[in-house]
N, C-alpha and C positions, 0 to 999 in steps of 0.2 A: 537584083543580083541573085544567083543559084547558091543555095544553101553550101554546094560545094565548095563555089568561089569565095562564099565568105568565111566556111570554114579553113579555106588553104590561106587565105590572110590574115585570121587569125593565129592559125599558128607560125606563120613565118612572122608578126609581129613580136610573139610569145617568144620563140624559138631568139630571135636578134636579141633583145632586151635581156633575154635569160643570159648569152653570152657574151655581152657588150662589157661588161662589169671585168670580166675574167680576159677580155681582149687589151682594155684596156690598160690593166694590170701588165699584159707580154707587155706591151708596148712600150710601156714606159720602165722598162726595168732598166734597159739601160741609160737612163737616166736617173733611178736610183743608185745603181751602183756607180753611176760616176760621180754623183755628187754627196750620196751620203757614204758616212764612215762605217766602220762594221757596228760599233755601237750602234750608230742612229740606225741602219739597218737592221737588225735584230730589234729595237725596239719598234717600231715598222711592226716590222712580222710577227712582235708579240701584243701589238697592239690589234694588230689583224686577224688574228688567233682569238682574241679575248671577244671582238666583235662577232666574230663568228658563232661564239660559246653563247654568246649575249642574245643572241636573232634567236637560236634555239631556244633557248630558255624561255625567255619571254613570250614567244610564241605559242609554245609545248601544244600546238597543233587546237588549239582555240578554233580557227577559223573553219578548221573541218568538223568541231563539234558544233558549230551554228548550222553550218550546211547541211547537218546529219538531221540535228531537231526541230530546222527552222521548218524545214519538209513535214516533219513529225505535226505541227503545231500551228501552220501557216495560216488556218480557218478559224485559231481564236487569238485576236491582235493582243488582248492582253500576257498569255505568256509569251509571244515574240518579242514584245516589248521587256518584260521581264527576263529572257534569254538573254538579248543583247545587251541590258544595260547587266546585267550579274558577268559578261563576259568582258565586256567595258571594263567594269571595274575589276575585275581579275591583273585584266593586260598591266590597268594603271598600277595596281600593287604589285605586282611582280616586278614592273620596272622602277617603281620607286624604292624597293627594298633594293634590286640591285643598283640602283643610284646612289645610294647610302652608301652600299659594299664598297662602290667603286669613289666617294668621297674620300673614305679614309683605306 
């Protein structure tokens, strides 16, 4: 396969799955508003909201700090080793604090 053609398949995979999420959502609204109330809709949408605030957070761009050092540092396995698992265990505390948050 020519670098080009697997380049244009990847990004029309990238491209569908990025807005398949947000298709889905048109799709089916009106089937939320037929069946849920304004209440249950508005908690919906604040629950969709809080998810969104939550993807941020948790993330806060982790995955492009490995990409930046993993480059940095790819010729000695031990600090890559040492990246990922200190970024490992970031991810896991950040969501376990907001897992708390969101207990009580």
């Amino acid at each position: 396969m020519s670098p080009c053609k697997g380049l244009l398949k990847s990004t029309t995979i990238y491209i569908v799955l990025g807005f398949l999420p947000m298709g889905i959502n048109f799709l089916l609204l009106p089937v939320f508003s037929e069946k849920l109330s304004e209440a249950e809709y508005g908690i919906l949408t604040l629950a969709s909201l809080f998810v969104g605030i939550a993807t941020i957070l948790v993330g806060l761009g982790l995955e492009g700090a490995f990409s930046r050092y993993y480059y940095q540092y790819y010729k000695q396995p031990k600090l890559v080793d040492s990246l990922l698992s200190t970024l490992i265990l970031a991810i896991g505390l950040i969501a376990t604090v907001l897992g708390v948050i969101l207990h009580f």
